[in-house]
C-alpha positions as CSV (number, residue, x, y, z in Angstrom):
1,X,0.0,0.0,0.0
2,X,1.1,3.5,-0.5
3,X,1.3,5.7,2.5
4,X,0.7,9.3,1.8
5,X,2.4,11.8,4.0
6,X,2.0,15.3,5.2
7,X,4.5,17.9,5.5
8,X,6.4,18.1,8.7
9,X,4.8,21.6,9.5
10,X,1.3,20.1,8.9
11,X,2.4,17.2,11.5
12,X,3.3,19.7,14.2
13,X,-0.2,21.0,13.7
14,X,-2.1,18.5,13.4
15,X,-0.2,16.5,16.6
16,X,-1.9,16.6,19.9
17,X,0.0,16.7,22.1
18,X,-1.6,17.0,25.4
19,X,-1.1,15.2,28.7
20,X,-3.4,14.4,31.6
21,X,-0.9,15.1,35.3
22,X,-3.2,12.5,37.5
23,X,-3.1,9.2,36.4
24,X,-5.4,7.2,34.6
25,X,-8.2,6.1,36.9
26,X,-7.0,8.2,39.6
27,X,-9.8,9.3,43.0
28,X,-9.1,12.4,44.9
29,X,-9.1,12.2,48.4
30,X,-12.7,12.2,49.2
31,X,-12.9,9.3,47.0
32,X,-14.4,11.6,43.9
33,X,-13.0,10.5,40.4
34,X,-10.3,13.1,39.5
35,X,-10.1,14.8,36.3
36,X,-9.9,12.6,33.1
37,X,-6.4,12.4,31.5
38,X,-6.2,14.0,28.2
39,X,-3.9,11.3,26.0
40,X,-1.8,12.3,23.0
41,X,-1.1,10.6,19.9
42,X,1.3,10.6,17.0
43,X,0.1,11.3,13.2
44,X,1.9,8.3,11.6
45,X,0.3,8.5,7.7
46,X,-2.7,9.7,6.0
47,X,-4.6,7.9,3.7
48,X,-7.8,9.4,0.8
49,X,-11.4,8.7,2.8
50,X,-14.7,8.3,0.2
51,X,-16.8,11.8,0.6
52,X,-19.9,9.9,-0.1
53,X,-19.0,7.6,3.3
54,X,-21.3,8.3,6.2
55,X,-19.1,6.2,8.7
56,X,-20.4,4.3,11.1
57,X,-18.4,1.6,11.8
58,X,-14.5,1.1,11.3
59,X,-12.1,-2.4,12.0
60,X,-9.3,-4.2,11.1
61,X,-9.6,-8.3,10.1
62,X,-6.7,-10.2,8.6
63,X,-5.0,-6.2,8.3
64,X,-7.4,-5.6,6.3
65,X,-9.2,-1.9,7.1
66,X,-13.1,-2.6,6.9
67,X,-16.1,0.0,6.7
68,X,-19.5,0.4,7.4
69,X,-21.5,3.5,6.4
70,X,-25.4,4.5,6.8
71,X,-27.5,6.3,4.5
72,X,-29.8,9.3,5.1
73,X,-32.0,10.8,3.0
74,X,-30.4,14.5,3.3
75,X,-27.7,12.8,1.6
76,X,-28.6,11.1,-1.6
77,X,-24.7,10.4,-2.4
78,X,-24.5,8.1,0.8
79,X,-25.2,4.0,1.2
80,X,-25.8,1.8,4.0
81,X,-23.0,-0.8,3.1
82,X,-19.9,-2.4,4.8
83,X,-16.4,-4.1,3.1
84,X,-12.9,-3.7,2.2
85,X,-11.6,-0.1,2.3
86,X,-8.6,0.3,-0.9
87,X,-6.6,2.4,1.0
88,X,-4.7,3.7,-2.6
89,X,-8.4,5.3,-3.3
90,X,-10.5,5.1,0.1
91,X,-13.3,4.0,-1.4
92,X,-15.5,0.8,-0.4
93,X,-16.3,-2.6,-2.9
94,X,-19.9,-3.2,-1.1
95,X,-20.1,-6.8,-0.4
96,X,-23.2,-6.1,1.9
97,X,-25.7,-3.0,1.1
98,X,-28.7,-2.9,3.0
99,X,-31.9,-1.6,1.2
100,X,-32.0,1.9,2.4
101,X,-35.7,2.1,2.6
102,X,-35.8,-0.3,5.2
103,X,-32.3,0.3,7.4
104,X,-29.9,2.6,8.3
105,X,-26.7,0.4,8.7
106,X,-24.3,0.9,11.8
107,X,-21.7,-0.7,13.4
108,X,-20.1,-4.0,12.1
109,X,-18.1,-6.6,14.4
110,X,-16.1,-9.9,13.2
111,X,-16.3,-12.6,15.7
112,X,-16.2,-16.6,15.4
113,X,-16.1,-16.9,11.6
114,X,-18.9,-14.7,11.4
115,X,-19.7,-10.7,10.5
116,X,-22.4,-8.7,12.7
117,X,-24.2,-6.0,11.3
118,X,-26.2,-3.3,13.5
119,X,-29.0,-1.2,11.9
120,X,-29.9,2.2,13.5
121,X,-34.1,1.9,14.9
122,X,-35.3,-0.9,13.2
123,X,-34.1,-3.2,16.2
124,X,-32.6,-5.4,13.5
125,X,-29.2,-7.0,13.2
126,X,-27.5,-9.0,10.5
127,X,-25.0,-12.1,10.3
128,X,-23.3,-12.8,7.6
129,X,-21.1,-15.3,6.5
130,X,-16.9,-15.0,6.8
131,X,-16.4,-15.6,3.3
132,X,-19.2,-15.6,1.1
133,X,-21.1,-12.1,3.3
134,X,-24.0,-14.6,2.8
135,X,-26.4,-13.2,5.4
136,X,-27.2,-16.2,7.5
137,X,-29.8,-14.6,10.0
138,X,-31.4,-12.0,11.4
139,X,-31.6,-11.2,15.2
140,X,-33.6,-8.8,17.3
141,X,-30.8,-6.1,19.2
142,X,-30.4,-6.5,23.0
143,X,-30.3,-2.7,23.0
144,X,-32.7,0.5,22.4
145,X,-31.0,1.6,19.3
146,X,-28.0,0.1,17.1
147,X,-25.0,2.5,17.4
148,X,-21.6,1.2,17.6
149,X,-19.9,-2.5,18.2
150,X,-16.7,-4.5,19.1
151,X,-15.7,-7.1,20.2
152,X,-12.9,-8.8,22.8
153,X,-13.2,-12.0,21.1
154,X,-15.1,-13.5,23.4
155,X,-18.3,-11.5,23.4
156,X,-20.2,-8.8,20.9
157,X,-19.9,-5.5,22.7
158,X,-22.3,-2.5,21.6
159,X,-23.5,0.8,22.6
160,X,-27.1,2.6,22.0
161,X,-26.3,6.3,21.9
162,X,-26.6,6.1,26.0
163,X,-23.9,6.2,28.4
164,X,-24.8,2.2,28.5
165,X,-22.5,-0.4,26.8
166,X,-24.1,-3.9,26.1
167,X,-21.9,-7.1,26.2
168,X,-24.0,-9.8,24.3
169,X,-23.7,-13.6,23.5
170,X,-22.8,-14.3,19.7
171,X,-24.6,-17.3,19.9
172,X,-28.0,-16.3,21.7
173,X,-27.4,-13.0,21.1
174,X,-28.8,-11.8,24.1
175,X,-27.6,-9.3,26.8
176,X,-25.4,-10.7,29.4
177,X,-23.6,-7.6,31.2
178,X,-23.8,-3.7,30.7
179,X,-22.1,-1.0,31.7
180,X,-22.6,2.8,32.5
181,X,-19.5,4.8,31.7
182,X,-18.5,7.8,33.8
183,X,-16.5,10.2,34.4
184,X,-15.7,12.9,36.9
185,X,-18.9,15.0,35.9
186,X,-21.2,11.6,35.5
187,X,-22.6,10.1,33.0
188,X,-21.0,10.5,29.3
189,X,-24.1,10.1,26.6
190,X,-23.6,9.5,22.7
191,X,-21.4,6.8,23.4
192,X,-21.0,6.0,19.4
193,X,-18.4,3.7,18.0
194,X,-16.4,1.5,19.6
195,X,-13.3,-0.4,19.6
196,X,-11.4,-2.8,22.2
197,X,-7.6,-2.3,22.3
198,X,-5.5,-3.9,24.8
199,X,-8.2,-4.6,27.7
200,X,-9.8,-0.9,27.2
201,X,-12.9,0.2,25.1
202,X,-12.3,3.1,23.4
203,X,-15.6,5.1,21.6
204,X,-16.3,8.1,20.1
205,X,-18.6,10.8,21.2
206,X,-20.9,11.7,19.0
207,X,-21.4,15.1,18.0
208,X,-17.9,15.8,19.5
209,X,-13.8,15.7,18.7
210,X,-13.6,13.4,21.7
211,X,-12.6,9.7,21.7
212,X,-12.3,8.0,25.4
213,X,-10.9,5.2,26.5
214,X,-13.3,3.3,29.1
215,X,-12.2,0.5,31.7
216,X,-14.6,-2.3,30.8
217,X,-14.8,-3.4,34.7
218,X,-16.7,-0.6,36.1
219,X,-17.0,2.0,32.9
220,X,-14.6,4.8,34.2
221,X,-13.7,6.8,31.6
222,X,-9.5,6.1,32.3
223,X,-8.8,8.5,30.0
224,X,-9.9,10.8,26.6
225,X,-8.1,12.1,23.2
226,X,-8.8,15.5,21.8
227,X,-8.9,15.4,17.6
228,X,-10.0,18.5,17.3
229,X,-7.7,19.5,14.9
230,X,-8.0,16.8,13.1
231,X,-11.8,17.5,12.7
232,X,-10.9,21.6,11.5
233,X,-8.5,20.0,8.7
234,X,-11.2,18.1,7.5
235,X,-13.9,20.6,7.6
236,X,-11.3,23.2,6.0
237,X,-10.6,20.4,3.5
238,X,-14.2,19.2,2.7
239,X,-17.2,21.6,3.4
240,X,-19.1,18.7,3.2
241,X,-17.8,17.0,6.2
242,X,-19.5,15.8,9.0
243,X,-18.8,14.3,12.6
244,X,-16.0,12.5,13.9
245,X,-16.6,8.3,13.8
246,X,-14.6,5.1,13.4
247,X,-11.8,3.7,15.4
248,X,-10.0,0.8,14.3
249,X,-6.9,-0.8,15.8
250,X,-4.4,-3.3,14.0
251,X,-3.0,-5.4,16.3
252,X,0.3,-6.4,14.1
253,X,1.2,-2.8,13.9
254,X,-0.1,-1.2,17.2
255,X,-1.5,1.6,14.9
256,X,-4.7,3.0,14.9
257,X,-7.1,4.0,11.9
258,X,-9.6,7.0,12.9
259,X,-11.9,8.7,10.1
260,X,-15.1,10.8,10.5
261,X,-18.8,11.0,8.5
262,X,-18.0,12.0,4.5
263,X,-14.4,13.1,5.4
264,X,-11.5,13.3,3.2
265,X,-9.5,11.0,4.7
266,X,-8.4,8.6,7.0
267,X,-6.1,9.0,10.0
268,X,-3.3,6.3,11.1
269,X,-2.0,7.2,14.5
270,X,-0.3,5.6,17.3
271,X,-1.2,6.7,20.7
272,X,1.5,7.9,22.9
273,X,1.5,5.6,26.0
């Protein structure tokens, strides 16, 4: 693949570079959680991102970078589909594309030989499939509205636009834990998309430049990453761009991919810790 870089200056920019002083997880001493640790990350490469791609859902299988996008009817240009990304042109060869006057598609997860598919109000989800994207059933979502999903390979893991995070059976496909993430102020809402990297789940914030990075054991917010600038480039770039959404980790590399709704491109980082 070809990596396409930006100029040094651009980097210094475009680098956040900020750093939390308690430490992750922290109480004060009245037993109150103390202020969330901003993280920093390094820009690593830049890649083109398809315009016309509402993300919605954003992971890495085999080290290949996979998409799903929704479609709304503001936007015309945009699809409810999920594949390969090429990351020469960043656009998307739809093996799956959901009929648009039925579903809005959302997250995706891979898990056991199988791909999951949420959709956004219908209470519907899809399985598909390794292989073939053969849709092999339907099931009913074990939340109030599909938003984001992951997975940490044991269980499906997906959020609702709450501050609640759903862990569900891949076989029964039924609820078995939740979560309400915090932080020092309470309860964090829009929880969007989500990712599992290295024992954390890390989502987006919808609406907002804000990913954070939850401990799965009691849903403290352990820390967050600011991509504001990130989000100005690509507004400056593309006046058609829209929120921030997509995380995707590769576990070969340690990288991670980020993107937003009908931006220009995507993002390959690595986090500085």
């Amino acid at each position: 693949m070809t990596k396409k870089w930006i100029p040094l200056t651009c980097c210094i920019c475009l680098l956040a570079a900020c750093t939390g002083n308690s430490k992750e997880g922290d109480q004060d001493a009245g037993g109150a959680m103390a202020v969330t640790p901003q993280l920093s990350y390094t820009l690593v490469s830049i890649y083109p991102h398809d315009t016309s791609a509402y993300t919605e859902g954003l992971l890495i299988n085999e080290g290949k970078l996979y998409e799903s996008t929704g479609y709304t009817d503001e936007l015309p240009q945009t699809r409810s589909l999920f594949d390969v990304v090429n990351l020469k042109t960043g656009r998307i060869e739809p093996k799956v594309q959901l009929d648009t006057s039925k579903y809005f598609g959302e997250g995706i997860a891979f898990l056991h030989d199988q791909w999951y598919q949420l959709t956004y109000r219908t209470k519907i989800g899809f399985v598909y499939a390794a292989n073939t994207f053969k849709q092999v059933k339907t099931f009913v979502l074990p939340v109030k509205e599909g938003w984001g999903m992951t997975t940490d390979s044991t269980l499906l893991i997906m959020s609702e636009g709450t501050n609640i995070i759903t862990y569900v059976d891949p076989f029964k496909l039924t609820a078995v834990r939740k979560i309400s993430v915090e932080d020092e102020t309470g309860p964090v809402l829009n929880i969007n998309e989500l990712e599992y990297i290295r024992g954390f789940i890390y989502a987006n914030i919808y609406g907002t430049s804000f990913i954070i990075k939850i401990n799965p054991a009691n849903g403290k917010v352990m820390g967050k990453i600011d991509f504001t600038l990130l989000k100005s480039q690509q507004r400056n770039a593309f006046a058609g761009a829209k929120e921030m959404n997509g995380i995707a980790y590769n576990p070969l590399t340690g990288k991670i991919f980020v993107t937003g709704k009908m931006w220009p491109n995507l993002f390959e980082i690595e986090l500085n810790q």
